[in-house]
PDB file with one MODEL, atoms N, CA, C and O in Angstrom:
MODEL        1
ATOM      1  N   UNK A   1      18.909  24.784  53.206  1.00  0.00           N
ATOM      2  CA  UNK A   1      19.667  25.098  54.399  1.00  0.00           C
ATOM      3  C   UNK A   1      19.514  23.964  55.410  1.00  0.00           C
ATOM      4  O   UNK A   1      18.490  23.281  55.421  1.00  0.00           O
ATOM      5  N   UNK A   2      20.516  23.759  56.254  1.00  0.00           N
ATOM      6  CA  UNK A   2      20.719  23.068  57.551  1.00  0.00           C
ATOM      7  C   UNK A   2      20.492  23.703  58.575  1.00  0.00           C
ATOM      8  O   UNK A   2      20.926  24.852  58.665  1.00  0.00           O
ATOM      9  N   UNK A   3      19.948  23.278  59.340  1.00  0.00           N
ATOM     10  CA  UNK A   3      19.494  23.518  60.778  1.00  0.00           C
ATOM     11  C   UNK A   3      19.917  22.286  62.100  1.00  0.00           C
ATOM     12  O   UNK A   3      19.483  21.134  62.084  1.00  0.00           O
ATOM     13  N   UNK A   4      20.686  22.752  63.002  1.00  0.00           N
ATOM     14  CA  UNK A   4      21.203  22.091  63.812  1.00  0.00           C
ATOM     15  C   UNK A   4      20.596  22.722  65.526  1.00  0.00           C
ATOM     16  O   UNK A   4      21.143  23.661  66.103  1.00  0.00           O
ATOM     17  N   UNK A   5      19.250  21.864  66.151  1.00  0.00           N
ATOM     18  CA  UNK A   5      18.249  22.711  66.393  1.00  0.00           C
ATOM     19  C   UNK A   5      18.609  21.888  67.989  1.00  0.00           C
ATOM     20  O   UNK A   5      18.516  20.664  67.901  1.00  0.00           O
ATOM     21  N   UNK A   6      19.079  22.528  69.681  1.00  0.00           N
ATOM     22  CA  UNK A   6      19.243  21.736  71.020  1.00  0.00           C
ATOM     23  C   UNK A   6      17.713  21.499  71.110  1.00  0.00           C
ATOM     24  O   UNK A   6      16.907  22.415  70.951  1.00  0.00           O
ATOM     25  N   UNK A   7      17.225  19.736  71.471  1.00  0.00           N
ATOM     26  CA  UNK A   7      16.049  20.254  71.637  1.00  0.00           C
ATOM     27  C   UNK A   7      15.585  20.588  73.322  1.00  0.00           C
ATOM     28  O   UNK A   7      14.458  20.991  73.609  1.00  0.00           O
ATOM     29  N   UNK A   8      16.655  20.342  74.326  1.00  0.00           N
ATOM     30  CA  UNK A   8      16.267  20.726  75.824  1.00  0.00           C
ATOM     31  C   UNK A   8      15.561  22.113  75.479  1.00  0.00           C
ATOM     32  O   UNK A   8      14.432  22.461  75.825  1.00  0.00           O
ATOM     33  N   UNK A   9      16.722  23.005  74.524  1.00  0.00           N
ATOM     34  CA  UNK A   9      15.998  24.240  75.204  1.00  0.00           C
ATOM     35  C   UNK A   9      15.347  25.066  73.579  1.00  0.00           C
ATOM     36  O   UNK A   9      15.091  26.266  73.481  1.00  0.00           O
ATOM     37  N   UNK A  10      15.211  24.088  72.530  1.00  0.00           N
ATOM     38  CA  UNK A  10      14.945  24.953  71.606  1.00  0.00           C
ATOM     39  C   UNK A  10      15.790  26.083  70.770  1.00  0.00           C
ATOM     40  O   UNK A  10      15.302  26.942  70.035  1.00  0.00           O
ATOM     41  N   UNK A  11      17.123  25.882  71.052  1.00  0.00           N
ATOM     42  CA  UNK A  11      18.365  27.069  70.656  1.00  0.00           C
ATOM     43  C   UNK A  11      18.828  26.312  69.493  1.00  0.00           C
ATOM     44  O   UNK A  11      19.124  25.119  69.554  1.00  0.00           O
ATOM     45  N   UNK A  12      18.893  27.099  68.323  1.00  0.00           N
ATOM     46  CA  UNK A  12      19.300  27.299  67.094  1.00  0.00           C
ATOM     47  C   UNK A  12      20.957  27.333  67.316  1.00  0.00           C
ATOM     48  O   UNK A  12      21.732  28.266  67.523  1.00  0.00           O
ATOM     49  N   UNK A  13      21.142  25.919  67.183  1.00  0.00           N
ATOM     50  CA  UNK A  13      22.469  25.811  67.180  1.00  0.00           C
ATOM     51  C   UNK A  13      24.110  26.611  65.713  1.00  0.00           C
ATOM     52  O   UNK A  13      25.229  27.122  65.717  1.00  0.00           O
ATOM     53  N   UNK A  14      22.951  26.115  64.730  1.00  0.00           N
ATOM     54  CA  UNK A  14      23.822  26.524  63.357  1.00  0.00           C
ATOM     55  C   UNK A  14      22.458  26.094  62.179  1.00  0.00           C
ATOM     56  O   UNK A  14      21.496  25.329  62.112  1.00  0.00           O
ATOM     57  N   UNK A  15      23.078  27.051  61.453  1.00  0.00           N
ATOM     58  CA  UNK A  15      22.753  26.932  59.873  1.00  0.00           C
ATOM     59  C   UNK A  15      23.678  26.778  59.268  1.00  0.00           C
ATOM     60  O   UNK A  15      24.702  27.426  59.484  1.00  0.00           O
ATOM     61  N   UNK A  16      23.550  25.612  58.070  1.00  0.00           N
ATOM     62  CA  UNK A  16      24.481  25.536  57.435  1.00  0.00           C
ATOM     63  C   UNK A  16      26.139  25.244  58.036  1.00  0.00           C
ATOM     64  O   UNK A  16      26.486  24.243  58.662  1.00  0.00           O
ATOM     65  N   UNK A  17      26.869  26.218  57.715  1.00  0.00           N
ATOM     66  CA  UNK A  17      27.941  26.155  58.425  1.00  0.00           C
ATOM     67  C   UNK A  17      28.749  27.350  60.018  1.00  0.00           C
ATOM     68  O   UNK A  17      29.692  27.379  60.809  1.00  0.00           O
ATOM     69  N   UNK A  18      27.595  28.064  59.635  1.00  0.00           N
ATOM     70  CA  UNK A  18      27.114  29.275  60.779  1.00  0.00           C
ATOM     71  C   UNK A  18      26.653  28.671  62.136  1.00  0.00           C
ATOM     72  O   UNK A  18      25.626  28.015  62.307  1.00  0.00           O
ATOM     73  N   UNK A  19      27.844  29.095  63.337  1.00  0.00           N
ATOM     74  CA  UNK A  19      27.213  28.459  64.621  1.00  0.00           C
ATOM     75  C   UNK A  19      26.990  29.921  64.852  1.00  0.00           C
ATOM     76  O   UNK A  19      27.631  30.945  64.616  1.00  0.00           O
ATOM     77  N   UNK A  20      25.568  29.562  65.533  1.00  0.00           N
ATOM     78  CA  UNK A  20      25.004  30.826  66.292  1.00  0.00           C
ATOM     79  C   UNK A  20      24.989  30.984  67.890  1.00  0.00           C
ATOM     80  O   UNK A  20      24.490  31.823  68.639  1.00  0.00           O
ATOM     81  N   UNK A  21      25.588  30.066  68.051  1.00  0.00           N
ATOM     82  CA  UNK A  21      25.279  29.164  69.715  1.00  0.00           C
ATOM     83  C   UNK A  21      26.792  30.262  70.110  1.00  0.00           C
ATOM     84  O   UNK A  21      27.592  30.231  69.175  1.00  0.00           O
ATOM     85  N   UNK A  22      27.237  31.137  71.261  1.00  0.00           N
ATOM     86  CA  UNK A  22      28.379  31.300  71.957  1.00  0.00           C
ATOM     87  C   UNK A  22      29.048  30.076  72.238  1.00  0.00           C
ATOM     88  O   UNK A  22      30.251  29.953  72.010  1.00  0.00           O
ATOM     89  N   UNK A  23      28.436  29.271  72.659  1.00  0.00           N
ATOM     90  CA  UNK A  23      29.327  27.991  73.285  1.00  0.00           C
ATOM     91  C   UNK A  23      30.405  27.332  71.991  1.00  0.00           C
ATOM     92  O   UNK A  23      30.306  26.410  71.182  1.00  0.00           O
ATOM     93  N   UNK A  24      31.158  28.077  72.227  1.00  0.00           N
ATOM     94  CA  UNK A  24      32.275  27.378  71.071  1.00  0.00           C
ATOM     95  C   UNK A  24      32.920  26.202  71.290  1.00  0.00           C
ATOM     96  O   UNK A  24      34.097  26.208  70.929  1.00  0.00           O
ATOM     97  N   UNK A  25      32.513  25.196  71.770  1.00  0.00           N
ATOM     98  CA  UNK A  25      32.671  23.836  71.875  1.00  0.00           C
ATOM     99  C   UNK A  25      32.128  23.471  70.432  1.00  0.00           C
ATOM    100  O   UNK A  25      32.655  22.611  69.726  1.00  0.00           O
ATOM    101  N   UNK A  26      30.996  24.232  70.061  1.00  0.00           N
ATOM    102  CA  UNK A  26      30.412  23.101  68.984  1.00  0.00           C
ATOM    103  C   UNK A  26      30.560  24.314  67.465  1.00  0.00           C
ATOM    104  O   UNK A  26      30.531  25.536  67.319  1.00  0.00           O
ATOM    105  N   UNK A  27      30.759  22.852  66.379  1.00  0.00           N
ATOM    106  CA  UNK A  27      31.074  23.573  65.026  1.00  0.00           C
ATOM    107  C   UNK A  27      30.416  22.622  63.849  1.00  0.00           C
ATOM    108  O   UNK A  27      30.028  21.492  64.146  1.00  0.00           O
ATOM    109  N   UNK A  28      30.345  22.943  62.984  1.00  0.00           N
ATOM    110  CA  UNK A  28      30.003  22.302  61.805  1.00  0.00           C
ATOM    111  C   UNK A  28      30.601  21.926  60.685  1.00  0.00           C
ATOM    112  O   UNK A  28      31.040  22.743  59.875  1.00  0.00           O
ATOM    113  N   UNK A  29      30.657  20.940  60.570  1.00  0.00           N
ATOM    114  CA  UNK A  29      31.313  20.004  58.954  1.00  0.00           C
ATOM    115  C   UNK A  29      30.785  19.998  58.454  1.00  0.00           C
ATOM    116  O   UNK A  29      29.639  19.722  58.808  1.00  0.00           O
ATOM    117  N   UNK A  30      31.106  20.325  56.999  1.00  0.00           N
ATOM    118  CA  UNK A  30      30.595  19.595  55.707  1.00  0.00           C
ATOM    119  C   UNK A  30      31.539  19.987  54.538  1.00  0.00           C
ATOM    120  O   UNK A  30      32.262  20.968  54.359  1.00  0.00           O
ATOM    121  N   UNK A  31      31.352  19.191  54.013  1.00  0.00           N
ATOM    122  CA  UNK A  31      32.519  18.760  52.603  1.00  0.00           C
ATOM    123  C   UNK A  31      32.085  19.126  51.520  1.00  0.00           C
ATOM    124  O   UNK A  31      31.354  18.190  51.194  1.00  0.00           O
ATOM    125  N   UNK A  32      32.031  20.116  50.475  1.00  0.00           N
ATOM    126  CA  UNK A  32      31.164  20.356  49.454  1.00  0.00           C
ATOM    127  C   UNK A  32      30.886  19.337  48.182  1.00  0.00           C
ATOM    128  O   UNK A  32      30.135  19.323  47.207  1.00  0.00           O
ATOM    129  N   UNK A  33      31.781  18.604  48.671  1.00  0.00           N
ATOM    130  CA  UNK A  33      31.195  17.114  47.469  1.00  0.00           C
ATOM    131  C   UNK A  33      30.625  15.864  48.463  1.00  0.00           C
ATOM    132  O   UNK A  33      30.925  14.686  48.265  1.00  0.00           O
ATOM    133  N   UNK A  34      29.934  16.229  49.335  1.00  0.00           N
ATOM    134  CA  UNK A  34      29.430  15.284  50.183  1.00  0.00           C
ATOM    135  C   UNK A  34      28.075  16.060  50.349  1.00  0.00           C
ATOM    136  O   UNK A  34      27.720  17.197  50.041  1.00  0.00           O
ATOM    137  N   UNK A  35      27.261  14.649  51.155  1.00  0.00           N
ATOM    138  CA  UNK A  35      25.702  15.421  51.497  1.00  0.00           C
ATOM    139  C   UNK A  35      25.645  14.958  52.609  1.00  0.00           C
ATOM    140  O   UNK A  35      24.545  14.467  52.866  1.00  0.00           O
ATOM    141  N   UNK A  36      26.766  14.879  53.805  1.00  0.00           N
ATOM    142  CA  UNK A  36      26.753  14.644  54.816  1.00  0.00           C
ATOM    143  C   UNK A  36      27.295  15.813  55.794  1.00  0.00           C
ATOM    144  O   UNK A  36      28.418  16.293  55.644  1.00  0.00           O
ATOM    145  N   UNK A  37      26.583  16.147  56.603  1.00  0.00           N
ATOM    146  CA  UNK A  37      26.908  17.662  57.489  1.00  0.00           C
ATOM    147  C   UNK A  37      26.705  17.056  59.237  1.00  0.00           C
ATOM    148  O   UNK A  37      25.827  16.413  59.812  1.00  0.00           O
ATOM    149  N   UNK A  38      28.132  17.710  59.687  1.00  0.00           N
ATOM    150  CA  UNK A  38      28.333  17.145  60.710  1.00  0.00           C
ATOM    151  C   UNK A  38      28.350  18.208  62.189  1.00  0.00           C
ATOM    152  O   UNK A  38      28.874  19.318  62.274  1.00  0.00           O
ATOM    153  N   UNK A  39      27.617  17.468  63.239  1.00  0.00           N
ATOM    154  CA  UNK A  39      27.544  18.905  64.164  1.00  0.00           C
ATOM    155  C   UNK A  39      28.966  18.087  65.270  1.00  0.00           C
ATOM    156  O   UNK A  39      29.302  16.978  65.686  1.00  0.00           O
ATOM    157  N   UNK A  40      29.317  19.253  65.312  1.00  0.00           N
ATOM    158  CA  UNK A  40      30.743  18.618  65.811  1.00  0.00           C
ATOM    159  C   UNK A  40      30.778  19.286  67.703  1.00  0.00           C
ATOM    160  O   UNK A  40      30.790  20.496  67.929  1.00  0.00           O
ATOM    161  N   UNK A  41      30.785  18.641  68.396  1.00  0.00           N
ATOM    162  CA  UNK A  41      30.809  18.975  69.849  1.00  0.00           C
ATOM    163  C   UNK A  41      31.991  18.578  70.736  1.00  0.00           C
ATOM    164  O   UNK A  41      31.979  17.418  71.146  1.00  0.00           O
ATOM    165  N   UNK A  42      33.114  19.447  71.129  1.00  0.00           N
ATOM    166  CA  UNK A  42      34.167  19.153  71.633  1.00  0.00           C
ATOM    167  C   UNK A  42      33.909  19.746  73.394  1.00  0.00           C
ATOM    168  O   UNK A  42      33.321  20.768  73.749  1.00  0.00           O
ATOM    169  N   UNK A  43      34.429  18.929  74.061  1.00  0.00           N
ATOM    170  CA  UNK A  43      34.367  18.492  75.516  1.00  0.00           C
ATOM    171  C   UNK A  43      32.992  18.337  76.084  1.00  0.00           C
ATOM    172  O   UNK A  43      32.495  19.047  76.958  1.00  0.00           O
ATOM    173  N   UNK A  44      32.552  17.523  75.599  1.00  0.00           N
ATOM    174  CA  UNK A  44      31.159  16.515  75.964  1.00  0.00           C
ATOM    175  C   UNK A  44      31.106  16.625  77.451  1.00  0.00           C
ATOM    176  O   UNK A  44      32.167  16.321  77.995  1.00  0.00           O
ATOM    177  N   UNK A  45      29.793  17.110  78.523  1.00  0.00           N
ATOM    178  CA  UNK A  45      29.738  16.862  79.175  1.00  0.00           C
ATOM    179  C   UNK A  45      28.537  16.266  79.617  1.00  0.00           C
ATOM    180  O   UNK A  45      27.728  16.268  78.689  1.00  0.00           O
ATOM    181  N   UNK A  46      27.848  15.500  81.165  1.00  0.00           N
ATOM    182  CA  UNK A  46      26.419  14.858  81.194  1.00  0.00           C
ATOM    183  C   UNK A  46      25.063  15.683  80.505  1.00  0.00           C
ATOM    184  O   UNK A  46      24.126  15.150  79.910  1.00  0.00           O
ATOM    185  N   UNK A  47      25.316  17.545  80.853  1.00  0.00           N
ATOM    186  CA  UNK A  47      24.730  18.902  80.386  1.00  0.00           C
ATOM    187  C   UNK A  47      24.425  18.021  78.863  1.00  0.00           C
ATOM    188  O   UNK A  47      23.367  17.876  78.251  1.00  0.00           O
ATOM    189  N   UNK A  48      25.311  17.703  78.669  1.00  0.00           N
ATOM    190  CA  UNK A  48      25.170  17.940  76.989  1.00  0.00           C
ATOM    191  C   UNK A  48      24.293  16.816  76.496  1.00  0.00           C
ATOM    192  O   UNK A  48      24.173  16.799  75.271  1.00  0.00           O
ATOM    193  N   UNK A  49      23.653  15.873  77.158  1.00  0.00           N
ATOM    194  CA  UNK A  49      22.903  15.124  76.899  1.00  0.00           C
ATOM    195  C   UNK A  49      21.395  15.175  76.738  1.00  0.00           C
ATOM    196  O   UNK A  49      20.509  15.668  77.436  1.00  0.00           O
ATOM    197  N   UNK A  50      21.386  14.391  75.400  1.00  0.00           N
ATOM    198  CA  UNK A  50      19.818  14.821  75.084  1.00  0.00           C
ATOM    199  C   UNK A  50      19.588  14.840  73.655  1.00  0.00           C
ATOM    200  O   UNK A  50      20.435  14.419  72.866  1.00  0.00           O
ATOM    201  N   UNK A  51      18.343  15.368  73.254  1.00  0.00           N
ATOM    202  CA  UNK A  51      17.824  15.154  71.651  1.00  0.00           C
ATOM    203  C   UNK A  51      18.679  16.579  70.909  1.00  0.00           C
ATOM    204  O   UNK A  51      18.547  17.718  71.358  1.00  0.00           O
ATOM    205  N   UNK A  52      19.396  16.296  69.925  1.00  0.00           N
ATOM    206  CA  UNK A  52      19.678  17.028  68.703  1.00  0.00           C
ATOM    207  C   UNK A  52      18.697  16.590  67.094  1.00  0.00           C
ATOM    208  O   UNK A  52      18.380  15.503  66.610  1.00  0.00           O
ATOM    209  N   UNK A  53      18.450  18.086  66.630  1.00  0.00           N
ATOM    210  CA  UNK A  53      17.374  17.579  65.857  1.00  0.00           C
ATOM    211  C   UNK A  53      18.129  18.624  64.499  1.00  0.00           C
ATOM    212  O   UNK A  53      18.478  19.804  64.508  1.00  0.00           O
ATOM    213  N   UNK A  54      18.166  17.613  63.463  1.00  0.00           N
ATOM    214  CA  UNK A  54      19.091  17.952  62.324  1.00  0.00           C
ATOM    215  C   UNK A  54      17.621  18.380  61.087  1.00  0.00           C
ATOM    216  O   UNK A  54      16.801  17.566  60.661  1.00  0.00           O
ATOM    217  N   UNK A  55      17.678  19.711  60.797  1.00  0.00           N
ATOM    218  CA  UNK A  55      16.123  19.871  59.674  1.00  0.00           C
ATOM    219  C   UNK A  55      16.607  20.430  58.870  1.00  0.00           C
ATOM    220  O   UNK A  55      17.411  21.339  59.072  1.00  0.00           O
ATOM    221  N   UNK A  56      16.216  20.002  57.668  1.00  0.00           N
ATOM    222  CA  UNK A  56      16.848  20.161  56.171  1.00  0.00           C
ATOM    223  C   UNK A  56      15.331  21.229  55.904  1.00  0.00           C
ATOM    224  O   UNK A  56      14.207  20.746  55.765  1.00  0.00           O
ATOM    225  N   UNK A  57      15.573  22.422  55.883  1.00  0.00           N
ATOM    226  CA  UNK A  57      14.466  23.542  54.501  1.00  0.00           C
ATOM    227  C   UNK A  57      14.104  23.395  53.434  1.00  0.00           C
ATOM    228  O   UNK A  57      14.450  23.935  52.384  1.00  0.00           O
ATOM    229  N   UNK A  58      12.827  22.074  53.823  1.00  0.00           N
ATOM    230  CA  UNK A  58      12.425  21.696  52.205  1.00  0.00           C
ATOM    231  C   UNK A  58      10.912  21.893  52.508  1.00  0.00           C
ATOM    232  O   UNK A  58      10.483  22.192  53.622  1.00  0.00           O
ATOM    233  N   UNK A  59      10.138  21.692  51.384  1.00  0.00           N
ATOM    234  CA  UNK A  59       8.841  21.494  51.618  1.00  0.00           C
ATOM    235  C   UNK A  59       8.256  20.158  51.277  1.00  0.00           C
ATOM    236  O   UNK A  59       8.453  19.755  50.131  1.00  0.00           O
ATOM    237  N   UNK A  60       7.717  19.575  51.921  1.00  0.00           N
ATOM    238  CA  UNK A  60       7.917  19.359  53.657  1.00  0.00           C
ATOM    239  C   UNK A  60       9.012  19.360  54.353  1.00  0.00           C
ATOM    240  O   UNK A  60       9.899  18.944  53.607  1.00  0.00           O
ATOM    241  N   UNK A  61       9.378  19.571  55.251  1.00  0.00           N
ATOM    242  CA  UNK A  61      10.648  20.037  56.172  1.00  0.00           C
ATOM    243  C   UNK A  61      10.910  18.268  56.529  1.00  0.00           C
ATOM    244  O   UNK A  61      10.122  17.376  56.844  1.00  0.00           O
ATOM    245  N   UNK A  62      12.369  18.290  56.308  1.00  0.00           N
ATOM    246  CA  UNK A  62      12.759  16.651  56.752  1.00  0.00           C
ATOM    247  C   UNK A  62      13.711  17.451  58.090  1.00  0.00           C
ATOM    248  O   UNK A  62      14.348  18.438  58.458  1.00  0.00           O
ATOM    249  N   UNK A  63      13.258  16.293  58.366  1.00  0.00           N
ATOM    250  CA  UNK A  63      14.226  16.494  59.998  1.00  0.00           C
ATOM    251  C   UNK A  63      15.048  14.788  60.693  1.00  0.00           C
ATOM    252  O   UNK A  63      14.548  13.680  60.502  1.00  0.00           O
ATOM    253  N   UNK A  64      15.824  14.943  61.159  1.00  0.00           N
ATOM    254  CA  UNK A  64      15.989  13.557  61.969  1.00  0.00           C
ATOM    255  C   UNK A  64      16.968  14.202  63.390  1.00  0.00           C
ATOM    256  O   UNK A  64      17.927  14.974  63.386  1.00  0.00           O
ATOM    257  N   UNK A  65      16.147  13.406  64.709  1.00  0.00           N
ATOM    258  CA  UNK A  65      16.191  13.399  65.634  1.00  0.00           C
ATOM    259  C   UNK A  65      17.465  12.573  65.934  1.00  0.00           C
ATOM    260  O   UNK A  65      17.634  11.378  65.691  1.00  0.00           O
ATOM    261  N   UNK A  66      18.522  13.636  66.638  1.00  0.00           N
ATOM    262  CA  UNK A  66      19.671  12.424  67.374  1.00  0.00           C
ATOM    263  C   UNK A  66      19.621  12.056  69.086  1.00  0.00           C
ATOM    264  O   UNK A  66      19.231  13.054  69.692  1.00  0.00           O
ATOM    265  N   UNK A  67      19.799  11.348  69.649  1.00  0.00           N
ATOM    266  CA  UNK A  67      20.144  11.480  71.052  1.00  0.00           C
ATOM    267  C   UNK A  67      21.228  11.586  71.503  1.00  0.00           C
ATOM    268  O   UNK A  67      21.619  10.424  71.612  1.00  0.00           O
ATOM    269  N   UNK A  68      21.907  12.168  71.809  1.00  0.00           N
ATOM    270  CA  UNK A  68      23.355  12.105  72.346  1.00  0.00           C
ATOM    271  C   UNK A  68      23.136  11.495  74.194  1.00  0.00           C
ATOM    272  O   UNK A  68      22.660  11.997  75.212  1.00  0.00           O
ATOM    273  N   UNK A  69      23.736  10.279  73.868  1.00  0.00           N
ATOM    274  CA  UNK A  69      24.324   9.798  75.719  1.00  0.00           C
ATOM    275  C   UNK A  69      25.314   9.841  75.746  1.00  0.00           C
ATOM    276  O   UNK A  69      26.092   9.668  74.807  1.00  0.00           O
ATOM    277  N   UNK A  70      25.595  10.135  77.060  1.00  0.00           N
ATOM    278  CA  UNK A  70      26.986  10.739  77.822  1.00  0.00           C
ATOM    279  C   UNK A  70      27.099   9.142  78.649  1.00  0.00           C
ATOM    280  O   UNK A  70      26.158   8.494  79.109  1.00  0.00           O
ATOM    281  N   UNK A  71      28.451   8.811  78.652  1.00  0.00           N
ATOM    282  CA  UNK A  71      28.388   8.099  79.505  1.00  0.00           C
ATOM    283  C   UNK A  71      30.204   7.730  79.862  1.00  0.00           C
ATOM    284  O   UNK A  71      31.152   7.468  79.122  1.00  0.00           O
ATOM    285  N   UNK A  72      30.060   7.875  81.362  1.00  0.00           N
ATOM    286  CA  UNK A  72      31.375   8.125  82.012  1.00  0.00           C
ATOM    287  C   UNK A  72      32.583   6.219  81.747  1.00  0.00           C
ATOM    288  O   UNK A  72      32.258   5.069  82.042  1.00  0.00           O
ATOM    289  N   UNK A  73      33.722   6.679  81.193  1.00  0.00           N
ATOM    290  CA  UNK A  73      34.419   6.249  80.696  1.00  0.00           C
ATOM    291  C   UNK A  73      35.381   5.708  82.270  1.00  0.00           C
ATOM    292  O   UNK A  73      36.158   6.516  82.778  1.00  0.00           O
ATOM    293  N   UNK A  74      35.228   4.572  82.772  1.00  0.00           N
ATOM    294  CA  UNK A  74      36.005   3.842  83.740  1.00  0.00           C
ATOM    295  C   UNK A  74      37.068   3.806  83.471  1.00  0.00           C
ATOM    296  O   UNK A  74      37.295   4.324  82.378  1.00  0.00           O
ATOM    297  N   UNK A  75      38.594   3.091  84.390  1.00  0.00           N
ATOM    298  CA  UNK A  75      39.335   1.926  83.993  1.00  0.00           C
ATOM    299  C   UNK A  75      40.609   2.735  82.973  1.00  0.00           C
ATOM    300  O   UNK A  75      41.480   2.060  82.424  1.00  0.00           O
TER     301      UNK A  75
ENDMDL
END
């Protein structure tokens, strides 16, 4: 299983392809002939900045840390 984990506040964003989060801005990809799973976040705001932490249910648990920066678009 996939785990798509906010780390500001610790909220269990999605498993797999299951968002558990109300905030329906955000959804999940993945392609069943791919091993790439995507957390998908529509209308980005500064709020939304910060560590996303992607953990695969293995033993040992793999995880990788994203940062998302926000940054305001000039011009």
């Amino acid at each position: 299983m996939i785990s798509w984990i906010r780390g500001k506040d610790l909220n269990v964003l999605a498993v797999d392809t299951t968002v558990y989060t109300g905030d329906k801005r955000f959804s999940v990809k993945h392609d069943s002939n791919s091993e790439d799973w995507l957390l998908q976040l529509n209308g980005i705001s500064k709020s939304d900045e910060g560590v996303y932490d992607c953990q695969i249910n293995t033993y040992p648990k793999v995880s990788t840390k994203i940062y998302l920066k926000v940054v305001s678009k000039k011009g």
